[in-house]
N, C-alpha and C positions, 0 to 999 in steps of 0.2 A: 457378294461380300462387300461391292463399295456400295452399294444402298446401301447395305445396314451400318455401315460405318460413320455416310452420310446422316443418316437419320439418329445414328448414337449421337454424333455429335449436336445436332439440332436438340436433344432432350438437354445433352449437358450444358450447350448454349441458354433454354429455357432455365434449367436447376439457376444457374449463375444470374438469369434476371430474375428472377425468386428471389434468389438472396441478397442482391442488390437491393431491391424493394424494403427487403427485411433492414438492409445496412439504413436506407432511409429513412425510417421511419425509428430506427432505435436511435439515429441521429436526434434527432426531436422528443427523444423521452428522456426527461430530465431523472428517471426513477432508475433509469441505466436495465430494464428489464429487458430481456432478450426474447422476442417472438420465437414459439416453436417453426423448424423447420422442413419436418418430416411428422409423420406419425406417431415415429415413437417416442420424440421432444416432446409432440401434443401430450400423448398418455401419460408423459414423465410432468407434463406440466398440471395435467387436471388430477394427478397422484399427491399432487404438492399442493393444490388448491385444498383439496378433501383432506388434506393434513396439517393445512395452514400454514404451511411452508412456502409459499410460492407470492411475490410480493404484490398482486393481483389478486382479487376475489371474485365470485361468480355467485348472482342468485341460485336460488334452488330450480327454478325453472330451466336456465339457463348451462346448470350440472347435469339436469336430467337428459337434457336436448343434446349435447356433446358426449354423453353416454352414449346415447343409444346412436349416435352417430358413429361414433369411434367399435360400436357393434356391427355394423353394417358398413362398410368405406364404401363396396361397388355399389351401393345407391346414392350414397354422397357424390360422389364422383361421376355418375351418371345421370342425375337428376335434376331438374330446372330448381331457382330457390323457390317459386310457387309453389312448387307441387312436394319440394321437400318439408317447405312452411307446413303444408296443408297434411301431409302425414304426422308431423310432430304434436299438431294441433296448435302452433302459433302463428304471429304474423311471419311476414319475409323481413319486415324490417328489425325481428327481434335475431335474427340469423345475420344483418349485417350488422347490429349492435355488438351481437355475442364474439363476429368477426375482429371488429374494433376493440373489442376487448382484451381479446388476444395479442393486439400488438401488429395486426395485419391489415392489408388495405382497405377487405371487403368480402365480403362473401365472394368473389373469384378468387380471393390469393388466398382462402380455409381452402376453397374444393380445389384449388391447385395442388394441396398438400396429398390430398385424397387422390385425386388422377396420376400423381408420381408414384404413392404406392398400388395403385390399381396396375397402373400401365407406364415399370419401369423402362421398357420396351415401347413404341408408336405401333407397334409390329401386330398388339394384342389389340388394338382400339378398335376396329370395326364389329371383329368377332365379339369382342365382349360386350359393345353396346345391342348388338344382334341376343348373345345372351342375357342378357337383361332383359330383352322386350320378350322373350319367348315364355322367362319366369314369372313375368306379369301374374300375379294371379288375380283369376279371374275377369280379365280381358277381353271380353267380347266383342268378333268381329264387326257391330251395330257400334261400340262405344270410342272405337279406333279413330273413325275420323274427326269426331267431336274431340278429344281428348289430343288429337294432333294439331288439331286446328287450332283449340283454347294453349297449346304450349306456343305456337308459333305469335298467336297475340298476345301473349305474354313477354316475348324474346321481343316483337318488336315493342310494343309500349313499352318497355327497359330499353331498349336503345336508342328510343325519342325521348326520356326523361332524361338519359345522363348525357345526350349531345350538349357539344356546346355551341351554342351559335356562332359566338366570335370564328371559333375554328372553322364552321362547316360556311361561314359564307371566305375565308381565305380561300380554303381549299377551292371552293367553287371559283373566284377570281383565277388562284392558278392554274387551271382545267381551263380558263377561256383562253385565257393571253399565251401560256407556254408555246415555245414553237414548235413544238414537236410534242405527244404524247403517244406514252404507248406501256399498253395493259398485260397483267403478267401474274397468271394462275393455272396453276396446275393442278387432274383429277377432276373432282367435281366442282372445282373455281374456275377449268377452263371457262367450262358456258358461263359463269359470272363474266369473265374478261371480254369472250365473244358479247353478249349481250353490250356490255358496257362500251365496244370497240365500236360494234356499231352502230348504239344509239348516239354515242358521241360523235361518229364520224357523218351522221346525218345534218351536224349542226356547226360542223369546224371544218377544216382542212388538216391534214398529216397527221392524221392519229391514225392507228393501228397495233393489233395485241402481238407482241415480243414471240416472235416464233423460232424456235430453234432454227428447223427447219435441217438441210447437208450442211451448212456452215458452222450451227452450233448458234450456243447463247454469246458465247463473246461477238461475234459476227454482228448479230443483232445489235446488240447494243451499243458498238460503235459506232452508229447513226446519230446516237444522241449526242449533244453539247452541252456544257455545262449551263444550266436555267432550264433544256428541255426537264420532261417529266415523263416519270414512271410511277403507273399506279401497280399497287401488288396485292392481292388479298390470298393470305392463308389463315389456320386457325389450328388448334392441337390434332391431331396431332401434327405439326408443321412438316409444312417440303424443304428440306433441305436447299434445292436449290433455287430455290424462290429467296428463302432468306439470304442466300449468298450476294447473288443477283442484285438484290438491292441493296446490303451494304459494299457491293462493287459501285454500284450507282450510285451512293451517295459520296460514297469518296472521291468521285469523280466529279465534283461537285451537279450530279440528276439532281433535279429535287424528286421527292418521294413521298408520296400519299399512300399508307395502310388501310387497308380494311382487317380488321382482324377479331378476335374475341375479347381478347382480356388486356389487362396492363402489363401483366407479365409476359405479353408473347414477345420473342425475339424481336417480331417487327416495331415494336412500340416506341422503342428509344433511336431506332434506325430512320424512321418516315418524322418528316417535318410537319406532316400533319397527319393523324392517327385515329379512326373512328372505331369505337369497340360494340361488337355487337353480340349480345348472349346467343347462343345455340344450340341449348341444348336441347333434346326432342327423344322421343319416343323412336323416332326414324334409326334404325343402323349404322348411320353415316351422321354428320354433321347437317343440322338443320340450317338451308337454306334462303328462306323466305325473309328474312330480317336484311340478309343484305342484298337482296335484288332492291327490297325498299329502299333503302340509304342512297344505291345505287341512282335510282330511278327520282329519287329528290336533290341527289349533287345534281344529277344533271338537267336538271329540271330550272337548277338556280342558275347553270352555266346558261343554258338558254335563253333564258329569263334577264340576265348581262350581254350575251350577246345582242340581243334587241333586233333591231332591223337584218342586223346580218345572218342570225340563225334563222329569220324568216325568207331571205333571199335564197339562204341554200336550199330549205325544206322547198319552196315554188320549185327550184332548180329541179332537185328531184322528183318531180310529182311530175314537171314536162318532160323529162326522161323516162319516167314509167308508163305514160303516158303514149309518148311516142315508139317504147319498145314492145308495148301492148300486143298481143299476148302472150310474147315471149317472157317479159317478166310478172 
């Protein structure tokens, strides 16, 4: 019962930066139009288009594509924009126009509308992405990998286009100098944080991933000082106590680096500096591959700052494996 309450709350946490975004962005529209904010705002919105009531127009292309969308949600909501482009028969850029037209970020805060009513509950997200790939039709087990592989270079060349540099060489500066870092994911982002605990601890001193452990997470995190760092990566359906953890962190003045999917995730307005990385796939769970890359280029840039010193530790290391030969 306190998972689920945990996890309700984490969804209405998400609803609330939803509609922030929407408060944003209606801030800026001098036309005073209101973005839909559910499904049924949309249908009530594209009801009022097709009636001319609604102070917004839409081409005929772009009526058609939100039909048939507002026909189908659990593939909206389960489907990369490539591969949704590519069933509609248009571009992806014509799905974030159409997003923009709306009144909304982007093609993540339409399909945001769609995964709230798909999965009012985080509870239904793996099953129903597992349902989705089972109705594939016509799937064949030969076309699986190719069709896994083309999403996942998809997810990453979207999350090399929309980086921003400025951000991602900060964040790399704060990953060298902080005095303390330490990595914090749970599920299948453990292995992201392990990976990331260790590649980074090959090249720095006092980093290590935030482990419960008998003492718990407050425990942990008492180690830190204000200017240390906490990186966190989660993504929809979010951990509860991942998000907590870091706005405890940040109040405490941690500083705080997200990994996460979209604008809208809880983590976004929490982390001081915030990298978003699509995921959507074919896979049953949350596709992975986009941020081990991210991962494996922050740190690549830490490295790359560290200079002389990340090369002294690697030596360091190499004469310790060296001498524990062939125990390690």
């Amino acid at each position: 019962m306190q998972l689920f309450l945990h996890n309700h709350q984490v969804i209405l946490h998400t609803r609330q930066q939803h509609l922030n975004n929407i408060e944003r962005t209606l801030a800026m529209n001098t036309s005073g139009f209101t973005p839909p904010h559910d499904l049924s705002s949309l249908r009530q919105l594209l009801a009022d288009i097709d009636s001319k009531q609604a102070p917004i127009r839409l081409g005929g292309q772009s009526r058609r594509v939100l039909n048939a969308m507002l026909t189908n949600p659990e593939q909206v909501a389960l489907t990369s924009i490539t591969e949704l482009a590519e069933r509609h028969g248009v571009n992806a850029s014509t799905l974030t126009r159409l997003a923009h037209r709306l009144g909304l970020s982007g093609f993540n805060g339409l399909q945001q509308l769609f995964r709230f009513e798909l999965t009012g509950s985080p509870l239904h997200f793996y099953s129903d992405q597992a349902r989705h790939l089972a109705r594939e039709p016509g799937l064949a087990a030969s076309d699986l990998p190719a069709r896994v592989g083309q999403q996942e270079c998809s997810n990453i060349s979207a999350m090399i286009d929309k980086l921003d540099p400025e951000s991602f060489k900060r964040a790399a500066d704060l990953i060298a100098r902080a005095r303390q870092v330490r990595i914090y994911g749970l599920r299948q982002f453990y292995a992201l944080s392990y990976f990331l605990g260790y590649a980074l601890g090959m090249v720095r001193p006092n980093v290590a991933t935030l482990e419960a452990g008998r003492q718990g997470i407050a425990d942990a995190l008492s180690t830190l000082q204000p200017g240390d760092l906490l990186i966190v990566a989660s993504c929809f359906p979010y951990t509860a106590s991942v998000i907590r953890t870091a706005e405890i962190a940040q109040q405490h003045g941690i500083e705080v680096i997200a990994l996460t999917d979209t604008q809208d995730s809880p983590l976004h307005n929490i982390a001081s500096y915030s990298f978003c990385v699509p995921n959507r796939s074919l896979f049953y769970s949350n596709a992975m591959a986009g941020f081990f890359v991210l991962g494996e280029a922050l740190l690549s840039e830490v490295a790359a700052r560290l200079g002389d010193t990340a090369i002294e530790a690697l030596r360091r290391r190499e004469e310790l494996i060296s001498e524990l030969s062939p125990l390690s």
